[in-house]
Structure formats: C-alpha cells, structure tokens
gemmi code that builds the backbone of each chain (N, CA, C; Angstrom):
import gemmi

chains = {
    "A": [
        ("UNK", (17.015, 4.851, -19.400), (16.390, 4.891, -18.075), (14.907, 4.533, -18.200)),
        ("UNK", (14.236, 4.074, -16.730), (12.628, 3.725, -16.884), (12.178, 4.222, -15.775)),
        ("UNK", (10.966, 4.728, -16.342), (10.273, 5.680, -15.413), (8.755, 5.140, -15.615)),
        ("UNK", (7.575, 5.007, -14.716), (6.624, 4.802, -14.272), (5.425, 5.320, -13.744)),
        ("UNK", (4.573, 5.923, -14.720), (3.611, 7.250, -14.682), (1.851, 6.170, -14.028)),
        ("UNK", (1.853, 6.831, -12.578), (0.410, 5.850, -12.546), (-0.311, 7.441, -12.215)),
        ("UNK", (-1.050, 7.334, -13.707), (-2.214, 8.966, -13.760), (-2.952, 9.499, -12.199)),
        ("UNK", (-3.908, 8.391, -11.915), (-4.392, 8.331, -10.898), (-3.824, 8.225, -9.441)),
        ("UNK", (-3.744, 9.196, -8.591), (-3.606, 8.550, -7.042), (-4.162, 7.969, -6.412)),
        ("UNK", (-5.546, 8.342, -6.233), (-6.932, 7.531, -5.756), (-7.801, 7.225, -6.594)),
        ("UNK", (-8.674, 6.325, -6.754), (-9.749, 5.431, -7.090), (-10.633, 5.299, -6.563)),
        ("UNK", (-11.625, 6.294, -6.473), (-13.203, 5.169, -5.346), (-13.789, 4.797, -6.406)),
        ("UNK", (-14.760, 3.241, -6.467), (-15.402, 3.164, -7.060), (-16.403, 2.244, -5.856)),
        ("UNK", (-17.550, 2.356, -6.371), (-18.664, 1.750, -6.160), (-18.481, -0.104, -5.932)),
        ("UNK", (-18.926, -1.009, -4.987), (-19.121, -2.307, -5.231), (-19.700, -2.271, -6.141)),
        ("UNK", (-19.064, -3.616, -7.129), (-19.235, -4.840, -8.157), (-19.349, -3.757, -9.148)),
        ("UNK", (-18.871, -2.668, -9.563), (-18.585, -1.561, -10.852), (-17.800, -1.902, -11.147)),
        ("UNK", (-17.163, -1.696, -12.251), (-15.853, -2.056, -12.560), (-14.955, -1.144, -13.052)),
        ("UNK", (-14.004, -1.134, -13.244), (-12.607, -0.625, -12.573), (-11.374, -0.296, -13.838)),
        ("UNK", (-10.641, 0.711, -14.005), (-9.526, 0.733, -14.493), (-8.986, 1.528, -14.024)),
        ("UNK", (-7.006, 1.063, -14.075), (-6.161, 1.791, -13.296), (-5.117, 1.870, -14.226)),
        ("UNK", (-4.601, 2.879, -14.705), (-3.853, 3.454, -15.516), (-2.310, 3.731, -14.832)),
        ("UNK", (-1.827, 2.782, -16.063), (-0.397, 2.963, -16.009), (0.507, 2.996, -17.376)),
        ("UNK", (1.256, 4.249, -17.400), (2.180, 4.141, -18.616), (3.868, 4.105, -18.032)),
        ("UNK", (4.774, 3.645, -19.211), (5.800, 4.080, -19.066), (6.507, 4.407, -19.837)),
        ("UNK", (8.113, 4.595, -19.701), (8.749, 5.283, -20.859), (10.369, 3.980, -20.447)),
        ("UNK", (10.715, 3.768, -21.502), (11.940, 3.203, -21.206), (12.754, 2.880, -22.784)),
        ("UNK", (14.071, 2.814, -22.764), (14.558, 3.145, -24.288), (15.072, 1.294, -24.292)),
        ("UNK", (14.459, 0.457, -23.629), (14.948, -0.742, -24.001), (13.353, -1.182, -23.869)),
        ("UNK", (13.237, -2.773, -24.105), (12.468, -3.451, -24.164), (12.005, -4.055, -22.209)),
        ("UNK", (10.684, -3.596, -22.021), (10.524, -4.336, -20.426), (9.737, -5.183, -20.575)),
        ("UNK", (10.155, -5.661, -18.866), (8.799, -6.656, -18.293), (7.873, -5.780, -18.109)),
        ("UNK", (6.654, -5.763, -17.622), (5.479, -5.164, -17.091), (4.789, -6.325, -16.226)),
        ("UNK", (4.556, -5.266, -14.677), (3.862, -5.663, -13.561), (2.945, -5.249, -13.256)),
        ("UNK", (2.067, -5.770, -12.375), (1.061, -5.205, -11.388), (1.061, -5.984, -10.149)),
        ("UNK", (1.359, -5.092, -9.327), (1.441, -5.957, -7.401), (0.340, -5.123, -6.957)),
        ("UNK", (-0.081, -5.579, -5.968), (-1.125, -5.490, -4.957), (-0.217, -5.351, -3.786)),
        ("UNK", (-0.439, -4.363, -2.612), (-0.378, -3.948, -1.086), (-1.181, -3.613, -0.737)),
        ("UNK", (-1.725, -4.871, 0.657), (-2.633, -4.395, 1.300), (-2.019, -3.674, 2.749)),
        ("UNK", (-2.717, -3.169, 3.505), (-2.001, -2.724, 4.783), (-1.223, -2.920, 5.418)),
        ("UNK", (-0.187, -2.718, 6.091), (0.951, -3.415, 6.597), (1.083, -4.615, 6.065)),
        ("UNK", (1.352, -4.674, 4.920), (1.785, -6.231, 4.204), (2.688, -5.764, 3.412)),
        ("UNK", (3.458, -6.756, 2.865), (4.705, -6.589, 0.926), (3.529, -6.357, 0.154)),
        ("UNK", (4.224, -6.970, -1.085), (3.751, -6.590, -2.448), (3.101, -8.098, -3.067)),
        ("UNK", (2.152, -8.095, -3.685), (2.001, -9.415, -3.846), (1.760, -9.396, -6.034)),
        ("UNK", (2.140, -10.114, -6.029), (1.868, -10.084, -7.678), (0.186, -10.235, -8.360)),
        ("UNK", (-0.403, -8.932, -9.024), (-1.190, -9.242, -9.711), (-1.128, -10.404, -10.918)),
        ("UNK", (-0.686, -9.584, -11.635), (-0.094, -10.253, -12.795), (1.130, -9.613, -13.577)),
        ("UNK", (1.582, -9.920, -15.071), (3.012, -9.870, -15.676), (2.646, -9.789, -17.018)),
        ("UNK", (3.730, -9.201, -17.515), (3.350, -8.982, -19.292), (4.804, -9.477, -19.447)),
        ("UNK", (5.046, -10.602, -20.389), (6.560, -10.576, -20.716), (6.603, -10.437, -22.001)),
        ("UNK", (5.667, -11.155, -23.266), (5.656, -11.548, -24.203), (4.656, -12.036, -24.790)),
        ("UNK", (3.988, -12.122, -26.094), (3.109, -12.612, -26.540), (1.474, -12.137, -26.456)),
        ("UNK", (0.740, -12.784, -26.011), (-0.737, -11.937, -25.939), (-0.619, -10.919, -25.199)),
        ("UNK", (-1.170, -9.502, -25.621), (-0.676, -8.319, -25.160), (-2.446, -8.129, -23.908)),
        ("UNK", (-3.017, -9.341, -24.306), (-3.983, -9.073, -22.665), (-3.652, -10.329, -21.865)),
        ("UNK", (-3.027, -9.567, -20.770), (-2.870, -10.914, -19.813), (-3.986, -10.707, -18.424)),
        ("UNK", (-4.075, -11.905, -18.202), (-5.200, -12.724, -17.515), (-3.830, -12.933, -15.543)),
        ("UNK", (-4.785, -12.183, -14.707), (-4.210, -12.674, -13.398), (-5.198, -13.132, -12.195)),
        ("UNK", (-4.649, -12.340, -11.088), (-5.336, -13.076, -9.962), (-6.193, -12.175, -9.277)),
        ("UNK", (-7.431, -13.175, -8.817), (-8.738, -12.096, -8.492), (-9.189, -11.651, -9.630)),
        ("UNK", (-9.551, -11.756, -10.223), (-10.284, -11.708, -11.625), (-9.532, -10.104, -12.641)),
        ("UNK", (-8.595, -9.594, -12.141), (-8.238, -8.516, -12.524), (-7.411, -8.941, -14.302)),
        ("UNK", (-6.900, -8.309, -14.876), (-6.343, -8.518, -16.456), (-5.705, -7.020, -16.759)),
        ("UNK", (-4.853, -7.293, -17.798), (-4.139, -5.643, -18.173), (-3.848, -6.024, -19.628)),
        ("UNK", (-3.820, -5.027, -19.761), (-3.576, -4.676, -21.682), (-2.608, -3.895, -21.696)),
        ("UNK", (-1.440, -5.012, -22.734), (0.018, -3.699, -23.064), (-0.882, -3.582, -24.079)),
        ("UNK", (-0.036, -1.869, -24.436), (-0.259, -1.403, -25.764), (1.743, -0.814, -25.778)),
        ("UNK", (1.869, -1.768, -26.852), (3.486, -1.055, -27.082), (2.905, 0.620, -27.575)),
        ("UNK", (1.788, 1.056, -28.697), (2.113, 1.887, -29.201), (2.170, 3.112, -28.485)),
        ("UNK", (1.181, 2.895, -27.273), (0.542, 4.260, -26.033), (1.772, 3.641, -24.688)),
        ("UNK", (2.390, 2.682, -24.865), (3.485, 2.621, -23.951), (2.613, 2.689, -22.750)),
        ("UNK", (1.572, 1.732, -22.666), (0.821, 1.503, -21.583), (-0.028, 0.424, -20.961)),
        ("UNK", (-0.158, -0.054, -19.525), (-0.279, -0.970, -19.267), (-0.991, -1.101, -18.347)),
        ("UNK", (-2.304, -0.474, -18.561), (-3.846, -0.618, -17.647), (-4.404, -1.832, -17.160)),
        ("UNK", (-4.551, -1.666, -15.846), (-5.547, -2.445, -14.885), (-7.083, -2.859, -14.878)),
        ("UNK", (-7.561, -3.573, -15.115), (-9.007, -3.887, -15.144), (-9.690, -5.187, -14.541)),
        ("UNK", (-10.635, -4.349, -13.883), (-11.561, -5.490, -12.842), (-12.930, -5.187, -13.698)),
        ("UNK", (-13.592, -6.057, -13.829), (-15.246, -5.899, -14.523), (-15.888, -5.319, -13.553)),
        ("UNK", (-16.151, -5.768, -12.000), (-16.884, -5.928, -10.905), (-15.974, -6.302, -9.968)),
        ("UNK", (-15.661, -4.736, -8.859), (-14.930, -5.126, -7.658), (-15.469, -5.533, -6.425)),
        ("UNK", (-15.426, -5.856, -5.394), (-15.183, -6.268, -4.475), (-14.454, -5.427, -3.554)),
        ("UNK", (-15.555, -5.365, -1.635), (-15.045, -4.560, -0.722), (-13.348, -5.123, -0.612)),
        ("UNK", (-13.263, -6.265, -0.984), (-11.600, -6.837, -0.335), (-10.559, -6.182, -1.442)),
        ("UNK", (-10.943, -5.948, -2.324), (-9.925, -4.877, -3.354), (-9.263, -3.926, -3.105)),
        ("UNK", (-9.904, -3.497, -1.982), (-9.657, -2.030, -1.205), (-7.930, -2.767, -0.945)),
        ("UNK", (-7.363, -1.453, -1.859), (-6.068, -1.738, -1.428), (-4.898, -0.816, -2.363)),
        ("UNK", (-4.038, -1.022, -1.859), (-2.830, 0.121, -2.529), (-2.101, -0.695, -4.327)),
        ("UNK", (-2.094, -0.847, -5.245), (-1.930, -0.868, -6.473), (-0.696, -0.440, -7.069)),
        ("UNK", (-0.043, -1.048, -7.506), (1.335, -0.561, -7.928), (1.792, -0.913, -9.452)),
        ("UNK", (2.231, -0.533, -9.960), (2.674, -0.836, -11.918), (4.316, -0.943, -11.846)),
        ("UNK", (4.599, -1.448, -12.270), (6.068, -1.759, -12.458), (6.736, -2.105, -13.589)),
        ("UNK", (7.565, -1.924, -13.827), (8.654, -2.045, -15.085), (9.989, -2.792, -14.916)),
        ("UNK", (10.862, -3.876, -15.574), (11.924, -4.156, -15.449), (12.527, -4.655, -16.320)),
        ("UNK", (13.526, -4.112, -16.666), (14.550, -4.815, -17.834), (14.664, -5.805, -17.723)),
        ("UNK", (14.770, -7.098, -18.735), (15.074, -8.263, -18.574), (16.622, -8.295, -18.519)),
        ("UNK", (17.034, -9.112, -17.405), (18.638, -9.853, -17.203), (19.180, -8.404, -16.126)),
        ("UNK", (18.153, -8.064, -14.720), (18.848, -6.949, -14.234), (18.658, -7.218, -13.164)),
        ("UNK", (18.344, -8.410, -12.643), (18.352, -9.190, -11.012), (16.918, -8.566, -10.717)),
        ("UNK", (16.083, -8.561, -10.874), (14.698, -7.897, -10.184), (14.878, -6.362, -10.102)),
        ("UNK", (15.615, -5.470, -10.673), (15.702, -3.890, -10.215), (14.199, -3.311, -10.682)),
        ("UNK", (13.176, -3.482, -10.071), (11.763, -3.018, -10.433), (12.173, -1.215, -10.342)),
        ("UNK", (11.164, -1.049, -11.193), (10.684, 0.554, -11.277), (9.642, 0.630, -11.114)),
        ("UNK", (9.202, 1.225, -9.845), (7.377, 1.125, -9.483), (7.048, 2.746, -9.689)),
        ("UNK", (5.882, 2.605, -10.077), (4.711, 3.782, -10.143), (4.729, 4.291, -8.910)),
        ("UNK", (4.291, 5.718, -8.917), (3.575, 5.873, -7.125), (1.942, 5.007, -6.688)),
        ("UNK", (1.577, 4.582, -7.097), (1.011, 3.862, -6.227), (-0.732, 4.224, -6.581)),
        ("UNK", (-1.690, 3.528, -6.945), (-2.621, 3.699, -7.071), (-3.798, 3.573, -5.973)),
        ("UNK", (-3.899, 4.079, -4.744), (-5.299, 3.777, -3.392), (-6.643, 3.769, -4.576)),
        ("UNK", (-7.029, 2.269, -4.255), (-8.163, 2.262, -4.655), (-9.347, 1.695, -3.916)),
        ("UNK", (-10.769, 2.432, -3.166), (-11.308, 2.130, -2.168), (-12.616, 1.594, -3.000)),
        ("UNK", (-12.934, 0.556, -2.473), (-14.219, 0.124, -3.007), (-15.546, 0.384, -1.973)),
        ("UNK", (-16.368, 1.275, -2.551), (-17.517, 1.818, -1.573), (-18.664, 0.796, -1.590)),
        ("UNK", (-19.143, 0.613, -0.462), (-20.354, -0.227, -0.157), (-21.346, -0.396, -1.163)),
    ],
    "B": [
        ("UNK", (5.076, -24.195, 1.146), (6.818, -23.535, 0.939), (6.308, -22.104, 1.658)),
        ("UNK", (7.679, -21.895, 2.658), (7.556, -20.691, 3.464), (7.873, -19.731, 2.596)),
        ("UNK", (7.196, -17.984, 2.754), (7.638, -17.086, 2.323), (8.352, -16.453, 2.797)),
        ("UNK", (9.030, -15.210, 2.310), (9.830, -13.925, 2.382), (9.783, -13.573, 4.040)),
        ("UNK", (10.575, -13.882, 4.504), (10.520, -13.407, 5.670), (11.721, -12.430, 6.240)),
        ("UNK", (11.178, -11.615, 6.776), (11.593, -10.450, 7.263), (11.472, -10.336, 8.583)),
        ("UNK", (12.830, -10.163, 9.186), (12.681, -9.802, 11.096), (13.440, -8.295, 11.157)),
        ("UNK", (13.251, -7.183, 12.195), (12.126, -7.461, 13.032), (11.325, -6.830, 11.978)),
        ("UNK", (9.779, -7.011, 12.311), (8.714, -6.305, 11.600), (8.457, -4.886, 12.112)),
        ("UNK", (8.783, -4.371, 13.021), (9.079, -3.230, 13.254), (9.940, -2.508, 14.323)),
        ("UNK", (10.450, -1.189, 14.058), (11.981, -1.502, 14.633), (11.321, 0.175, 15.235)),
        ("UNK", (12.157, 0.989, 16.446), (12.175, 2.492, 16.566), (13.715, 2.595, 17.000)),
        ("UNK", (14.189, 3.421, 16.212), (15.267, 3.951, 16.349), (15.607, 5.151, 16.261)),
        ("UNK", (16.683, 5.348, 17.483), (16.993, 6.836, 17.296), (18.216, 8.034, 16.586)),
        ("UNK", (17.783, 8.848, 16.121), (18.564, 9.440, 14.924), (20.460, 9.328, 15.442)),
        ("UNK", (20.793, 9.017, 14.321), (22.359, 8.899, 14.391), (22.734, 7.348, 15.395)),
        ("UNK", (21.760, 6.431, 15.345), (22.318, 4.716, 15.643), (22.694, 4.173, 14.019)),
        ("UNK", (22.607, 3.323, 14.759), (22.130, 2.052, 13.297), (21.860, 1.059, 13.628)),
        ("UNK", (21.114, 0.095, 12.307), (20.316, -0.684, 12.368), (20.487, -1.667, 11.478)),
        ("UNK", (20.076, -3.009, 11.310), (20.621, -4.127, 10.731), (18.931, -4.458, 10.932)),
        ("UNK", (18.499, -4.680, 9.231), (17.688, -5.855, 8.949), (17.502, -6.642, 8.044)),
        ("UNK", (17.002, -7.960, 8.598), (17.546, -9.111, 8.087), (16.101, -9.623, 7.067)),
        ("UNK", (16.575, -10.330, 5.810), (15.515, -10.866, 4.766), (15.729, -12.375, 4.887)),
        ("UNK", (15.117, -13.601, 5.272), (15.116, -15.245, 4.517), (14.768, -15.329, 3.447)),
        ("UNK", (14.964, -15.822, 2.514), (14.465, -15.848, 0.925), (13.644, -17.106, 1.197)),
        ("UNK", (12.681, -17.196, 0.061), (12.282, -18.495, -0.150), (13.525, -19.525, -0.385)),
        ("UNK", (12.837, -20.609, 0.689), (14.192, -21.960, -0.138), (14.612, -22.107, -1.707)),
        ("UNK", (16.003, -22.189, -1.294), (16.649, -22.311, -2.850), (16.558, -21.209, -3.207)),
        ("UNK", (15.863, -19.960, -3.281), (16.151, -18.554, -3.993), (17.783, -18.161, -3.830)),
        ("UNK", (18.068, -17.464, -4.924), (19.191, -17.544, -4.493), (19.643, -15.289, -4.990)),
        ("UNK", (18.616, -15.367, -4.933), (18.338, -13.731, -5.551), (17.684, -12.727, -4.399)),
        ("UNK", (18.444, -12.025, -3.552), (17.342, -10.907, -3.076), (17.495, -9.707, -3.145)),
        ("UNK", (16.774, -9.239, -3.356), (16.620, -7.364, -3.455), (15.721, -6.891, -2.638)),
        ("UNK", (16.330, -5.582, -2.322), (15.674, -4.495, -1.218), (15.154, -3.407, -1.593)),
        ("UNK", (14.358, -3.267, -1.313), (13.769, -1.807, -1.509), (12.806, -0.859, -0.089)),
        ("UNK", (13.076, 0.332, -0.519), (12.549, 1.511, 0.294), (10.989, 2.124, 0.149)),
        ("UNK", (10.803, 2.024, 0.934), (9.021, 2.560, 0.275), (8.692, 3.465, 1.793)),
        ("UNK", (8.372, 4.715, 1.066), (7.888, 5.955, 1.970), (6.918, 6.513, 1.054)),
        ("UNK", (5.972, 7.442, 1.979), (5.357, 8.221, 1.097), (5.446, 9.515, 0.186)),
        ("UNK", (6.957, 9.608, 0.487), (7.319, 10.901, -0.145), (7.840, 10.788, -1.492)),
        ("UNK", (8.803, 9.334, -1.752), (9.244, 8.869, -2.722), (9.209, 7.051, -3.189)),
        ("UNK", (7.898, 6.412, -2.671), (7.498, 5.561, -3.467), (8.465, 4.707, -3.309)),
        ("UNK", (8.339, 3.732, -3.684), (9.070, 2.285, -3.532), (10.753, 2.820, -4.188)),
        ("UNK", (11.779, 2.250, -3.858), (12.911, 3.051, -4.716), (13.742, 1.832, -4.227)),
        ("UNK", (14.398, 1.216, -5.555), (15.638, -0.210, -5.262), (16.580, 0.474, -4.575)),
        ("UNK", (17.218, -0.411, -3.524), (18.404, -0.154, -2.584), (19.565, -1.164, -3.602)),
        ("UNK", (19.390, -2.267, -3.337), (20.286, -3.146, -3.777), (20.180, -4.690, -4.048)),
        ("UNK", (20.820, -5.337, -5.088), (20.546, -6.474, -4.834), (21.960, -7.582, -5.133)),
        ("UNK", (21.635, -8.840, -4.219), (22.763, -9.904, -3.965), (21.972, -10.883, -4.357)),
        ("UNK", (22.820, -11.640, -5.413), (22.839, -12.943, -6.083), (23.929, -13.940, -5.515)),
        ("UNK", (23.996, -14.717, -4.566), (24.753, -15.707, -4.282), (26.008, -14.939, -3.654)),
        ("UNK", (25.890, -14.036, -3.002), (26.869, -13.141, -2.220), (27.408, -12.355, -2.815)),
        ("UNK", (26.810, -11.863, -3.726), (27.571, -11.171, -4.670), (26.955, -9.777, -4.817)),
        ("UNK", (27.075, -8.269, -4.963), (26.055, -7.873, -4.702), (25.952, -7.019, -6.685)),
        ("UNK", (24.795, -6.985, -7.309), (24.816, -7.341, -9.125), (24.317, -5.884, -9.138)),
        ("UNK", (23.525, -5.521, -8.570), (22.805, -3.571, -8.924), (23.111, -3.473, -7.395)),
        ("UNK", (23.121, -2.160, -7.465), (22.992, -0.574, -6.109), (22.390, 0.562, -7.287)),
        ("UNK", (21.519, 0.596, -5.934), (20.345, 2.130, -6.687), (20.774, 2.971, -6.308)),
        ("UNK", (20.543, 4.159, -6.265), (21.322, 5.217, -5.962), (21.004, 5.717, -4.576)),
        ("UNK", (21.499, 5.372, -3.265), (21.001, 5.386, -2.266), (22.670, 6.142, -1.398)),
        ("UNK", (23.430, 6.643, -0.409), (24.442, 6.886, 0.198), (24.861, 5.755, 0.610)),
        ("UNK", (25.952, 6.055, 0.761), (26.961, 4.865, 1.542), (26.660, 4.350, 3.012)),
        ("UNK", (25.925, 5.161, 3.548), (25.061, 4.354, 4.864), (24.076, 3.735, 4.672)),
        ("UNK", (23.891, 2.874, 3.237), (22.732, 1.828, 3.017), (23.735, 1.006, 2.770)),
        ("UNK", (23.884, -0.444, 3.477), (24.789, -0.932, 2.938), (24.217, -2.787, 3.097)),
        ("UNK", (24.657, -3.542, 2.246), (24.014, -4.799, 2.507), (25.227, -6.323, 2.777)),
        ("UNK", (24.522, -7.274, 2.672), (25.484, -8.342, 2.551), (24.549, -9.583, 2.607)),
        ("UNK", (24.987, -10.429, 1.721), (24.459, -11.702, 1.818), (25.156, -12.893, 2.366)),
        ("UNK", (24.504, -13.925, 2.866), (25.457, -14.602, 3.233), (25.233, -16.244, 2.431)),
        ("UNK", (25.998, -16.792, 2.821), (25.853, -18.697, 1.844), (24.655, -19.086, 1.994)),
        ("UNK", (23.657, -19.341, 3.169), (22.576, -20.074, 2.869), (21.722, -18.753, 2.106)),
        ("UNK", (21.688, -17.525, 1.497), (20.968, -16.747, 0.843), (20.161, -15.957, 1.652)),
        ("UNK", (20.725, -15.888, 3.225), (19.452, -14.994, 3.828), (20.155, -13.827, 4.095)),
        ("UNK", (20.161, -12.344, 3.914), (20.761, -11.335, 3.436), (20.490, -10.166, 4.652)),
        ("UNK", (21.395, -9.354, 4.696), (21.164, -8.352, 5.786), (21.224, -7.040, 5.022)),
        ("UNK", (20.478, -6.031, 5.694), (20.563, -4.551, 5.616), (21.287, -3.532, 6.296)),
        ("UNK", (22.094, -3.374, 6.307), (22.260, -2.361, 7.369), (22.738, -0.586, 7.334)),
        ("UNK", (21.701, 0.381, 7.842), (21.926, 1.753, 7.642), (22.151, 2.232, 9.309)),
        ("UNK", (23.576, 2.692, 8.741), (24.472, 3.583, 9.702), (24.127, 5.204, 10.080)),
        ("UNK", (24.309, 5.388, 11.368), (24.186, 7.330, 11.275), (22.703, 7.386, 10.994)),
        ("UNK", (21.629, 6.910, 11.348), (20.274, 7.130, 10.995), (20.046, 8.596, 11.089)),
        ("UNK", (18.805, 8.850, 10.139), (18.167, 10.173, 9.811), (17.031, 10.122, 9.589)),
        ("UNK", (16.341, 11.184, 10.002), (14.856, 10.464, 10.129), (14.441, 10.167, 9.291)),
        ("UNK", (14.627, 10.986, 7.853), (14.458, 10.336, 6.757), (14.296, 9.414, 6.235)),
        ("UNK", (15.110, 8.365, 7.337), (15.048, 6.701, 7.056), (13.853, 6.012, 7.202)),
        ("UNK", (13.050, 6.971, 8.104), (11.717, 6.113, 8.186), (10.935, 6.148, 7.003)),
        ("UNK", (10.786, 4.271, 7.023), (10.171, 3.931, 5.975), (10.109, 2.207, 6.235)),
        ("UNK", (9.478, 1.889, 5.227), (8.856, -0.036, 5.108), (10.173, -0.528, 4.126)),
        ("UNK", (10.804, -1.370, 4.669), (12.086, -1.792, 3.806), (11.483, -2.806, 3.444)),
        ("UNK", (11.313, -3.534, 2.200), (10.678, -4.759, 1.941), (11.992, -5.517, 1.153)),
        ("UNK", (12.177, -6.826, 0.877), (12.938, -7.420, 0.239), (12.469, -8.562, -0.784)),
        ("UNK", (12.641, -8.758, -1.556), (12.087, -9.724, -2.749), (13.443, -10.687, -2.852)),
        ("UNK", (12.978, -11.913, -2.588), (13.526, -12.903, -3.655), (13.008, -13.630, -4.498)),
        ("UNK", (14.352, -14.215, -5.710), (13.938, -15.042, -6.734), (15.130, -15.909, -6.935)),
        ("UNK", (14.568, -17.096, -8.271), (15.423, -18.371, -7.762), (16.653, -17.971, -8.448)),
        ("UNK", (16.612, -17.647, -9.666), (17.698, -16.812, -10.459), (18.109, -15.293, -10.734)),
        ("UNK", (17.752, -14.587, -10.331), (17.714, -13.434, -10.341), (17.429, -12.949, -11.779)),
        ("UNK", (19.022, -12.708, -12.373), (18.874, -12.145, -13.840), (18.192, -12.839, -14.858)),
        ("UNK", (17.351, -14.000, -14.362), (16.515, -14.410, -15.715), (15.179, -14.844, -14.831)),
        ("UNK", (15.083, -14.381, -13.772), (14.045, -14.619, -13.393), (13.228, -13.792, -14.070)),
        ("UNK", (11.698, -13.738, -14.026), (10.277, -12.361, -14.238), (9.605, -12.733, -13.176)),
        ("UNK", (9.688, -13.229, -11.533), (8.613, -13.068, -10.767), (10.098, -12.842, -9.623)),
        ("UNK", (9.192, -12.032, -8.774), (10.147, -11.705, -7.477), (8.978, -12.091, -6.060)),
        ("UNK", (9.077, -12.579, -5.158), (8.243, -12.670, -4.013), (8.809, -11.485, -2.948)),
        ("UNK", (8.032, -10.558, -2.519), (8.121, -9.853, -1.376), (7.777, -10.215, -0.341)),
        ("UNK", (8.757, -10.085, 1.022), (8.306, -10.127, 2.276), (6.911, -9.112, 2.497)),
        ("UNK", (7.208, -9.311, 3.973), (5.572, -8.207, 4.618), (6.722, -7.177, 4.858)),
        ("UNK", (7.677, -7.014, 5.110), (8.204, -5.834, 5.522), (8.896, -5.446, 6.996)),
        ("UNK", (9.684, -4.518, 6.631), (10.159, -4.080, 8.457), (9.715, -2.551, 8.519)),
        ("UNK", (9.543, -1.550, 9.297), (9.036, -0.757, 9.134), (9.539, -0.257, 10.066)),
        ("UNK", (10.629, 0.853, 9.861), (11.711, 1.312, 10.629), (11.069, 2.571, 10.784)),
        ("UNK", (11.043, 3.126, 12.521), (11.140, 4.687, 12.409), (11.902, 5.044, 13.407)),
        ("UNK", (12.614, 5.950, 12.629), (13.679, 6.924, 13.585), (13.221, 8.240, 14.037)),
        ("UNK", (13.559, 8.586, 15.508), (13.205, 9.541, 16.171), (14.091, 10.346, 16.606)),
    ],
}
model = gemmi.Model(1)
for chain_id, residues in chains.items():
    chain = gemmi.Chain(chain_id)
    for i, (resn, *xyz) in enumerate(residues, 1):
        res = gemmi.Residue()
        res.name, res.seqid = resn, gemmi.SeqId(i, " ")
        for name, pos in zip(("N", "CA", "C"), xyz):
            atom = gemmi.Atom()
            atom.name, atom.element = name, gemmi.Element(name[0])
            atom.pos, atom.b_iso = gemmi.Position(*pos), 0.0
            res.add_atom(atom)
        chain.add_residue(res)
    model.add_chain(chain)
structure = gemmi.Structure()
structure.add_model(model)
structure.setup_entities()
C-alpha cells in the first residue's frame, strides 16, 4: 500500500523568501513522485515529476524537488516566491503500470505575504 | 489542444436523487480517472476507464458508479445522494493510461447536496 505524509498544512511565507514544502512517503514497491498545484476553484495542474534518474528535478514556475530514496522523501522548493504562488500544493505517489491511481497528500495552503 | 473538460461545473442536489457527471478527455486520451476531493478526506481515487473498460475502483460504495463510452468521454454517476457527497469531483486523463507518468485534470464539478 502507499500512503502520503505532507508535514505541513499551512505555509505563510514572506514575498520573494524562499520556500520548502515537505513531503514523505511510504510504499513497499517502487513509485512515481508528483507535485500539482490548485489554485481556487480550479483542477490540479502539474508542478513537476520524479520518475527516474537525477534525483533533483527541475519544473514549472521556478519551483524543483529532491527525492531522497533513503528519507523516502520528496520536498518542494522555490528560492523566491511570488504573491501568485498563493495556492493549495499537493504531493503524490503512483505505482508505475496502475492507470493514473494517484495517492495525494492532504494538501499543503501556502500564502505568500506582501 | 483543448483541455479536461468537465460539465456541469457546479451542480445542487438534494439528498437521496442522483446525479450524472460527465468528463471530455483531451483528444486521443484514451485514459480517465476520477477522483473525490473534500476537506475532510483529501483527494481519494473513485475509478478509472481505459477504452471502456473500467482497470482500478478505489474503495468507494456501489452508488459511485462510472462508464465510459467509444469516443473516451466518460460519465459519473452517484445514486441515493448523501450529503456526504459534497465535494469537487475532478477527472484526469491520459493517452495510455498504464504507462503513462502525466495525467491532465479538469477544473472540476463541485457537487452539493442538501
């Protein structure tokens, strides 16, 4: 089974500070690793993906995450945010070859203050 | 290329009807999955259909029930509503499902029962 630990519920941080959002998981097979973005009445939109290979991946809006197989974890990082960041944060997990069955985190609110 | 679209975007219904909602996949996707997102229990997979076929069910009752049809645009439908049901049903497709690693989400329908 896979399960999806996001430490944090809320996040304020300060404009152009920068940022980490903590996510681990636990699963007895090998996963994908996600990060989606929800903003207000909207879906989910893809940060970025870990499938394989360089364990820091590079996404969208300047954000990046670091697996660590050994801490079974897969943190969020912005250098310098931005008021438009303000938004709901999600971590996800999925077996490869299981039609998309995501396992999401509860959800990280992270508000960026003036 | 059009996205994930989802009708209606928001629905009110009253306890013990039912309700039917509908996902378009991106063209050519031929993969969609549903999911539940409330604030009590976080995003949680309903089900998903690959080419009419339906490949996972999450652990949800028998009044969540789905169906896809040939051109790939897929329906929801929960019977006997409870208020419980209120929540943002979102749906993801992808072009292959089981070997896909990216899923696109609609904006959502956002059902509440009264």
């Amino acid at each position: 089974a896979q399960s999806v630990t996001q430490l944090d519920s809320q996040v304020p941080v300060f404009e152009e500070a920068p940022v980490e959002l903590r996510c681990n998981y636990s699963s007895s097979v090998s996963v994908y690793l996600f990060w989606y973005v929800q903003y207000p009445n909207q879906g989910l939109q893809l940060l970025l993906k870990y499938l394989s290979g360089s364990t820091l991946v590079k996404g969208i809006n300047g954000f990046e995450a670091e697996f660590n197989k050994s801490q079974t974890s897969f943190h969020l990082r912005k250098p310098s945010v931005h008021i438009s960041d303000t938004a709901e944060y999600f971590c996800a997990v999925t077996p490869p070859r299981t039609g998309n069955q995501f396992y999401f985190g509860t959800g990280t609110s992270l508000t960026v203050i003036p | 290329k059009a996205g994930v679209t989802q009708t209606p975007r928001y629905l009110i219904k009253t306890r013990g009807q039912q309700v039917t909602l509908s996902c378009s996949p991106i063209s050519g996707h031929r993969s969609v999955s549903w999911y539940q997102q409330t604030p009590g229990q976080g995003l949680q997979f309903l089900f998903e259909y690959f080419s009419e076929t339906q490949r996972n069910k999450g652990n949800f009752p028998g009044r969540f029930s789905g169906r896809q049809f040939s051109n790939s645009r897929s329906e929801m439908n929960v019977s006997t509503l409870e208020l419980g049901d209120s929540a943002l049903y979102l749906c993801a497709s992808s072009a292959l499902g089981f070997w896909d690693t990216e899923a696109f989400f609609g904006q959502g329908t956002r059902l509440t029962v009264v």
